[in-house]
TORKOL-4160 file (C-alpha; in steps of 0.2 Angstrom, whole numbers, padded with zeros to 4 digits, m for minus):
269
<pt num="1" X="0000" Y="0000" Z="0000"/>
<pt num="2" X="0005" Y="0018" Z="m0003"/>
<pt num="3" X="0008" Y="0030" Z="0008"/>
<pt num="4" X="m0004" Y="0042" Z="m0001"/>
<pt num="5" X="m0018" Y="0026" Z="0000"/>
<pt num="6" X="m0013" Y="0024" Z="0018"/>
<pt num="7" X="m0017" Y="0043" Z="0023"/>
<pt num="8" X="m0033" Y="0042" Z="0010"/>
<pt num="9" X="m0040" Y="0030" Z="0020"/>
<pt num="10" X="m0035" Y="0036" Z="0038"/>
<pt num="11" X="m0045" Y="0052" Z="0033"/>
<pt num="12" X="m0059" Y="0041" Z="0028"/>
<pt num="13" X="m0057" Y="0033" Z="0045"/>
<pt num="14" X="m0056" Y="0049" Z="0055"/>
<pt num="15" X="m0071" Y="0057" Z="0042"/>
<pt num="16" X="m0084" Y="0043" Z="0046"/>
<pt num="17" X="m0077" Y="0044" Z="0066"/>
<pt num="18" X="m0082" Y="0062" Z="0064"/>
<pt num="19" X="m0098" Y="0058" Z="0057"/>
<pt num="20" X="m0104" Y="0044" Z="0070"/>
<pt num="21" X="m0097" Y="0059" Z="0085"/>
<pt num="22" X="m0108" Y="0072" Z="0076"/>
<pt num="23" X="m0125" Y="0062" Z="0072"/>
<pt num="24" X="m0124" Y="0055" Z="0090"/>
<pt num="25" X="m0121" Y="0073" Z="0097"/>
<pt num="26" X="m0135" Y="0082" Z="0090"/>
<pt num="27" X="m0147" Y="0067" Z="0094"/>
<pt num="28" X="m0141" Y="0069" Z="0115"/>
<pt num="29" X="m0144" Y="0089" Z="0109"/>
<pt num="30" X="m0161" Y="0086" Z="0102"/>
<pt num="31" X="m0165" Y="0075" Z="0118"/>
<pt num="32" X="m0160" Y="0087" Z="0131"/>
<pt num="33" X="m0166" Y="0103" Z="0122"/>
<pt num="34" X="m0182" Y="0096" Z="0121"/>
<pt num="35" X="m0186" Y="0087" Z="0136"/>
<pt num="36" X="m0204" Y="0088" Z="0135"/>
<pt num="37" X="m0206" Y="0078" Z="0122"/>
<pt num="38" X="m0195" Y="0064" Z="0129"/>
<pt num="39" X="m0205" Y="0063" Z="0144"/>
<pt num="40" X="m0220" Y="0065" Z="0136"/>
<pt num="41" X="m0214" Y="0049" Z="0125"/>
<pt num="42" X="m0212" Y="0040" Z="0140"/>
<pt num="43" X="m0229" Y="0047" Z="0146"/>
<pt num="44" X="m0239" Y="0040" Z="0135"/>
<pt num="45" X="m0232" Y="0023" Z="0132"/>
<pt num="46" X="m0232" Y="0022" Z="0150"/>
<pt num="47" X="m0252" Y="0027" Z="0149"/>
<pt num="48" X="m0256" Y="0014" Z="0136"/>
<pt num="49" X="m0247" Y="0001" Z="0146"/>
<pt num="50" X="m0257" Y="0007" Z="0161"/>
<pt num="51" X="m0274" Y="0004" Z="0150"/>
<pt num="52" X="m0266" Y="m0013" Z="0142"/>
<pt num="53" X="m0264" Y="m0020" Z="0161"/>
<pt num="54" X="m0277" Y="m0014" Z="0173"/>
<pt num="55" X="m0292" Y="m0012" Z="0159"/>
<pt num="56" X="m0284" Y="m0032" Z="0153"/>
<pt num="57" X="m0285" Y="m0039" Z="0174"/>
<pt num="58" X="m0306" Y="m0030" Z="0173"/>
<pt num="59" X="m0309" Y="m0043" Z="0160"/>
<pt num="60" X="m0296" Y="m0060" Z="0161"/>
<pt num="61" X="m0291" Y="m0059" Z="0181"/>
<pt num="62" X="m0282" Y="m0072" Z="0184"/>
<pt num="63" X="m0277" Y="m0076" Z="0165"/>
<pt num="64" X="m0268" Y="m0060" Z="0164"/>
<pt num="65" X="m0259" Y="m0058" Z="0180"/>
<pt num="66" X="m0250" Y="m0077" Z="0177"/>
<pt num="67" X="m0245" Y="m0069" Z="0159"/>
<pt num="68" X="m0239" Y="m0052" Z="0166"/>
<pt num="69" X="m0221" Y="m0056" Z="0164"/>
<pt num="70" X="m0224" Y="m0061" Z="0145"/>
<pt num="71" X="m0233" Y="m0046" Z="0143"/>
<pt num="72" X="m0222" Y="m0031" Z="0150"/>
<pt num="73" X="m0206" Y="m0040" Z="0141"/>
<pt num="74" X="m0217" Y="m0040" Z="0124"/>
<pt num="75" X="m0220" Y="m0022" Z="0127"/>
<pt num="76" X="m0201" Y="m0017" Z="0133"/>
<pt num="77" X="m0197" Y="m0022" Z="0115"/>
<pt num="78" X="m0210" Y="m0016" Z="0106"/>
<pt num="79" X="m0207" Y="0001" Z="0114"/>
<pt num="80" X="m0188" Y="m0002" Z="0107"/>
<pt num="81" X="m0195" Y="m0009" Z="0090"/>
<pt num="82" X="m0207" Y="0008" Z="0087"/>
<pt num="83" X="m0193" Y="0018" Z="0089"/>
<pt num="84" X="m0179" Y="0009" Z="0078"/>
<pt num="85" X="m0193" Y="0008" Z="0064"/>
<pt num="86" X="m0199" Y="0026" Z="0067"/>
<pt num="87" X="m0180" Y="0031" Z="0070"/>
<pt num="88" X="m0178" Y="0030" Z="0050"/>
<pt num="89" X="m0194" Y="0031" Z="0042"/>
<pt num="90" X="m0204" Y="0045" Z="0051"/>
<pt num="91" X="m0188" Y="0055" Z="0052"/>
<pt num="92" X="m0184" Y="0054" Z="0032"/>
<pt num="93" X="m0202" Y="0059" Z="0030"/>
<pt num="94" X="m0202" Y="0073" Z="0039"/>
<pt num="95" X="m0184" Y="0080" Z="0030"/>
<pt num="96" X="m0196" Y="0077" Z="0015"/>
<pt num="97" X="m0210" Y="0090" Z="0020"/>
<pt num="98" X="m0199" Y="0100" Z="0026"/>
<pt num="99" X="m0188" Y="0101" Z="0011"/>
<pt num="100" X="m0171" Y="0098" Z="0018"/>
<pt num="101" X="m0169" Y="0079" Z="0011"/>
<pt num="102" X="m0157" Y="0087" Z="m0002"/>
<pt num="103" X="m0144" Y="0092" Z="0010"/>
<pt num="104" X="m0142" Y="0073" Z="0014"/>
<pt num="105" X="m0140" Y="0067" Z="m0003"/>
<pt num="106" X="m0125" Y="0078" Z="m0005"/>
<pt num="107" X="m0115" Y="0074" Z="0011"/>
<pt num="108" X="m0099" Y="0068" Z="0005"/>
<pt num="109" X="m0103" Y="0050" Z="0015"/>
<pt num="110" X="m0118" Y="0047" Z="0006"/>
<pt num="111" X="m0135" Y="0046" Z="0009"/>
<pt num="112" X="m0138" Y="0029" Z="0015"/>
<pt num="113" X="m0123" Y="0026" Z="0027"/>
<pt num="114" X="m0130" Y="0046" Z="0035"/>
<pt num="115" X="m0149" Y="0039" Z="0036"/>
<pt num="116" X="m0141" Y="0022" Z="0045"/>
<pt num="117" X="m0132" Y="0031" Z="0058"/>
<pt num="118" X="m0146" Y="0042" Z="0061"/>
<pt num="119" X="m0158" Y="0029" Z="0065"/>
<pt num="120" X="m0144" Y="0018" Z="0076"/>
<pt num="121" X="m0141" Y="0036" Z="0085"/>
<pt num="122" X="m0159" Y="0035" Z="0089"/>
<pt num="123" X="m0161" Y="0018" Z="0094"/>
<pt num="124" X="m0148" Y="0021" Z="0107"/>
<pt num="125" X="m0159" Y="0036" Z="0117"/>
<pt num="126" X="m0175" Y="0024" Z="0112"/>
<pt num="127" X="m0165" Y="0009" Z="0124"/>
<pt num="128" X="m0163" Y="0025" Z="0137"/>
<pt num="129" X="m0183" Y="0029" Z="0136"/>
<pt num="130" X="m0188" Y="0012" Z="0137"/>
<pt num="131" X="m0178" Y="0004" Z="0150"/>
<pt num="132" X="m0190" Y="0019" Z="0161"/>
<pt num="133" X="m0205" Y="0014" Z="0153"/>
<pt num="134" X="m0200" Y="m0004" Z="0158"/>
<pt num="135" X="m0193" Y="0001" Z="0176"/>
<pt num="136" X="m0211" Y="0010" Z="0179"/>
<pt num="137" X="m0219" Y="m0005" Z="0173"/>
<pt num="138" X="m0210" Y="m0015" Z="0185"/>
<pt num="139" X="m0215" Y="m0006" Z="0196"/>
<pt num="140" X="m0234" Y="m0004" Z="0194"/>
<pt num="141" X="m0237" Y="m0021" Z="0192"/>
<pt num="142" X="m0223" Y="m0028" Z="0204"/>
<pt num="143" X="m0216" Y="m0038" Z="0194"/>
<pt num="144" X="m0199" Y="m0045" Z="0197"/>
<pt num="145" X="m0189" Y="m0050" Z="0182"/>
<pt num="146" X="m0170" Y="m0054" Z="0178"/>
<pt num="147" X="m0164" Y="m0039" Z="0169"/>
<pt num="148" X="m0144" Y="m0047" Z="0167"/>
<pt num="149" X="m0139" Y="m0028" Z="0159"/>
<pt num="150" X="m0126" Y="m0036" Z="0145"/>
<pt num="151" X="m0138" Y="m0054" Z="0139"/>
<pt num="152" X="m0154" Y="m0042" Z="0138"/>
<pt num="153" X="m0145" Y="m0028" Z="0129"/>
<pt num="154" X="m0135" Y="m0040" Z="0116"/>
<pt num="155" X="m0152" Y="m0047" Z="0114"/>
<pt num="156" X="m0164" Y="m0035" Z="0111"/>
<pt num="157" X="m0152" Y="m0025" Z="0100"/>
<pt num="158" X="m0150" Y="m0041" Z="0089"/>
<pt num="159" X="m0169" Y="m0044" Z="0088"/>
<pt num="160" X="m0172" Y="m0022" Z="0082"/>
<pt num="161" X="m0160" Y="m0022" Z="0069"/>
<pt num="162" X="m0171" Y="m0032" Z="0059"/>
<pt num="163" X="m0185" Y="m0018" Z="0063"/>
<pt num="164" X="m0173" Y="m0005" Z="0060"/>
<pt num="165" X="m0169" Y="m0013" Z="0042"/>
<pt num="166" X="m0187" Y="m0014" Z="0041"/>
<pt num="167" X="m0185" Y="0005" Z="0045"/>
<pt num="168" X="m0172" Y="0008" Z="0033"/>
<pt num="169" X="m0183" Y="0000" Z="0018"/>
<pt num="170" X="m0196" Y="0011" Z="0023"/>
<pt num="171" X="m0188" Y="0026" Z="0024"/>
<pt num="172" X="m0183" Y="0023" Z="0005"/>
<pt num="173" X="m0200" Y="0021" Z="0000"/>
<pt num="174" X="m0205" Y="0037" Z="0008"/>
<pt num="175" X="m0192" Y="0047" Z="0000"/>
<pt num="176" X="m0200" Y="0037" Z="m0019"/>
<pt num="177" X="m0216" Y="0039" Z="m0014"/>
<pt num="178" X="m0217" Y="0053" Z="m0001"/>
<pt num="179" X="m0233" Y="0052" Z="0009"/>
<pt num="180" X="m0236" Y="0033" Z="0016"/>
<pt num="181" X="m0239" Y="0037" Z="0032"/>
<pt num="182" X="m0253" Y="0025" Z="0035"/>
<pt num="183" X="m0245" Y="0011" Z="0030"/>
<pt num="184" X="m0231" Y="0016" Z="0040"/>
<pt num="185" X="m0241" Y="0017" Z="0057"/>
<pt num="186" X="m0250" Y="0001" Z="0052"/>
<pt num="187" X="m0233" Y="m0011" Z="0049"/>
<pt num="188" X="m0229" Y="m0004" Z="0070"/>
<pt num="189" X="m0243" Y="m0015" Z="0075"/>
<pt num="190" X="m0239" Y="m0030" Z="0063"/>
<pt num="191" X="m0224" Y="m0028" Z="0078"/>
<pt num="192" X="m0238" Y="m0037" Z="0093"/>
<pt num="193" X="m0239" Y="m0050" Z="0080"/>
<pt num="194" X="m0222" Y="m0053" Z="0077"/>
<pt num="195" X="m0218" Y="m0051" Z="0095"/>
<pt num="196" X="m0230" Y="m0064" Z="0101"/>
<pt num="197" X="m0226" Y="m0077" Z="0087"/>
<pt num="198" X="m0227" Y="m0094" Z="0091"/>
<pt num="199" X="m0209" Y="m0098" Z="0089"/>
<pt num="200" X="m0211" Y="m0114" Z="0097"/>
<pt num="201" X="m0222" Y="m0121" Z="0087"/>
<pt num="202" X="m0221" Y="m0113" Z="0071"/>
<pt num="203" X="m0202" Y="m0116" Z="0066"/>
<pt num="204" X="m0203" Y="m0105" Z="0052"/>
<pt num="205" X="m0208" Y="m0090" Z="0063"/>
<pt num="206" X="m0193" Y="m0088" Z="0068"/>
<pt num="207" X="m0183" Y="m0080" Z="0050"/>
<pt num="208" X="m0195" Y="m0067" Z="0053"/>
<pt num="209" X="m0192" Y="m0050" Z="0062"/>
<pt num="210" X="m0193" Y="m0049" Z="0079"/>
<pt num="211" X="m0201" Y="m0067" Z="0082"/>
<pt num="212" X="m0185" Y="m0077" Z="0086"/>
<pt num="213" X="m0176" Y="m0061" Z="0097"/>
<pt num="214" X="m0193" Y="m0063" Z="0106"/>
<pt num="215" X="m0191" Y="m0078" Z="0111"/>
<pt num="216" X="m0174" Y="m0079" Z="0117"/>
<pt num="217" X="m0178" Y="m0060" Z="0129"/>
<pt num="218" X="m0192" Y="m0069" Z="0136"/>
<pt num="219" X="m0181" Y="m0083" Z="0142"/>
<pt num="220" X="m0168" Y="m0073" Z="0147"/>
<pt num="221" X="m0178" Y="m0060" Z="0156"/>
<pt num="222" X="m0192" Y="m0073" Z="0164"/>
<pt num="223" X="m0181" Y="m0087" Z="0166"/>
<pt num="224" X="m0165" Y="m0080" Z="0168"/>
<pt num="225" X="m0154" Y="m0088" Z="0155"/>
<pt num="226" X="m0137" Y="m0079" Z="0152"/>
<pt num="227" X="m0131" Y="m0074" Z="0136"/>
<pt num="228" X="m0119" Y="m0089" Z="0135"/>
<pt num="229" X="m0132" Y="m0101" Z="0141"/>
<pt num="230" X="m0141" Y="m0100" Z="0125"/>
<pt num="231" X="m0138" Y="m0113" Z="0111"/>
<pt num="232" X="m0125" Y="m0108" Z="0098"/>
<pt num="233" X="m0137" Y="m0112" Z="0084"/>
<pt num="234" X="m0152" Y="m0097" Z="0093"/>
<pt num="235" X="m0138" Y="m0086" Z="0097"/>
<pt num="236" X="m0131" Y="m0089" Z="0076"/>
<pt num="237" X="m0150" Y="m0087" Z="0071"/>
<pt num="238" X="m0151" Y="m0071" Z="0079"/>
<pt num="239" X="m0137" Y="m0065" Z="0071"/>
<pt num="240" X="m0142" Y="m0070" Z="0055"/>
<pt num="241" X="m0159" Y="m0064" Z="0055"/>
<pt num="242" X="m0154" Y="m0047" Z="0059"/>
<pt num="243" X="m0139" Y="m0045" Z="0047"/>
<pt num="244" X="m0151" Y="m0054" Z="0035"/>
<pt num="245" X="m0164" Y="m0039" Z="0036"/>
<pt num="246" X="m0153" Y="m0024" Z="0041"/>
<pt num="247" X="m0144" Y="m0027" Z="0022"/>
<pt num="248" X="m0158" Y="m0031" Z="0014"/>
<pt num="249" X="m0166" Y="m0016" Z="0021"/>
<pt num="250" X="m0149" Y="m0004" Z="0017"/>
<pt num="251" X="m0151" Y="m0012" Z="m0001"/>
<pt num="252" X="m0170" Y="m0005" Z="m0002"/>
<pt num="253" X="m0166" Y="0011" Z="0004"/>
<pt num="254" X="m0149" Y="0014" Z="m0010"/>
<pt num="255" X="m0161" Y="0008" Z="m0024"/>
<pt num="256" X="m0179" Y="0016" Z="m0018"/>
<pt num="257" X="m0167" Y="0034" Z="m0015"/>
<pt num="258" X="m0158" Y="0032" Z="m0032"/>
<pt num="259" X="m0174" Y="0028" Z="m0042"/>
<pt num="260" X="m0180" Y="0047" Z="m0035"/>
<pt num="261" X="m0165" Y="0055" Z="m0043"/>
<pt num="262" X="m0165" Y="0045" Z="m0059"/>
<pt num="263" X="m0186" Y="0052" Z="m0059"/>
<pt num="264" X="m0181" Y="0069" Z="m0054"/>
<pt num="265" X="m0194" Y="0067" Z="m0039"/>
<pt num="266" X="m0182" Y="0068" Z="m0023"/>
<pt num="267" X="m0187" Y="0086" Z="m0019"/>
<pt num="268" X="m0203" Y="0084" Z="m0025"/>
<pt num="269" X="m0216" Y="0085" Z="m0011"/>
């Protein structure tokens, strides 16, 4: 190698390390210049939680208080998978009403690799909001579970970033097709399907989003299996299935945003 290739690609190095420093700056910024609208996040998933449990032990009793466990771990990562889906695709949408999705098309890092780091930027303040959402649920319902801070972090992060591929597809549709919004908000709830997939029975469940990750944070937060506990082949699965869909999302999203420009339609609102 040259030295000219050598210091060519330190600056790339020290450019993208630049990037990842800025992107996750202005997210902490936006979060702590705006901290009525975090709280008020956390408000209202806290609320519907509230309606979810006490309006559900009105009508099941018994049934629902045995499942409880189940139930605040499936919405712990539904309150993670939301915002790793929303991370990319609401936030691409709204850069397209307000006109400023140009500005991220000509950064010299590209567009896609800028709209990735943005939405894993996010994902990291959504894991802050919802381990509160999950510590106030705890807490009303007085629930114990084994949150093992390194197994249930590995784990859930594995099992989003098939939602935040799912995100990043999205988010290139948007930029084609601008204003989906109401498919959008409708895939968030095909997430409580996904979620509560029969894994166990239904083998192929588990190469879809979400289903197999939720399995494996149920055992480890209900029955307190360890990271290392699990089975190599799950822990290999997980892996897969969320490299699988984060590239194939990535992939969308280069084709979806370069189709605009070959149509002339990415300014267009």
């Amino acid at each position: 190698m040259t030295g000219g290739q050598s210091d060519d690609s330190a600056a790339t190095r020290a450019g993208y390390a630049a990037l990842v420093r800025a992107v996750l700056y202005r997210e902490l910024l936006v979060f702590v210049r705006y901290p009525a609208n975090a709280v008020g996040g956390i408000v209202v998933a806290v609320f519907f939680f509230g309606v979810l449990f006490y309006g559900g032990r009105m009508v099941a009793g018994r049934a629902l208080t045995d499942s409880i466990e189940g139930i605040v771990v499936g919405y712990f990562l539904w309150t993670l998978s939301v915002g790793a889906y929303s991370s990319i695709a609401n936030d691409i949408g709204s850069e397209v009403q307000w006109g400023t999705l140009e500005r991220h098309v000509m950064t010299p890092f590209g567009f896609a690799p800028v709209a990735l780091l943005k939405g894993v930027a996010k994902l990291v303040r959504t894991f802050i909001t919802s381990a509160v959402i999950l510590a106030v649920m705890l807490l009303v319902t007085g629930t114990r579970l084994h949150v093992d801070v390194p197994t249930v972090t590995v784990v859930a992060a594995l099992s989003v970033a098939s939602v935040l591929g799912c995100g990043l597809a999205a988010g290139g549709v948007t930029v084609l097709y601008k204003r989906i919004g109401n498919w959008l908000n409708l895939l968030q709830f095909g997430f409580i399907v996904l979620i509560s997939a029969p894994v166990f029975e239904l083998g192929w469940t588990r190469v879809l989003p979400l289903a197999h990750g939720s399995a494996l944070l149920q055992r480890a937060m209900v029955d307190g299996v360890h990271l290392l506990a699990f089975p190599a082949a799950d822990l290999a699965l997980l892996v897969g299935v969320a490299v699988a869909y984060l590239g194939l999302g990535y992939l969308v999203f280069r084709y979806a945003t370069r189709r605009a420009r070959r149509l002339g339609v990415l300014g267009d609102y």
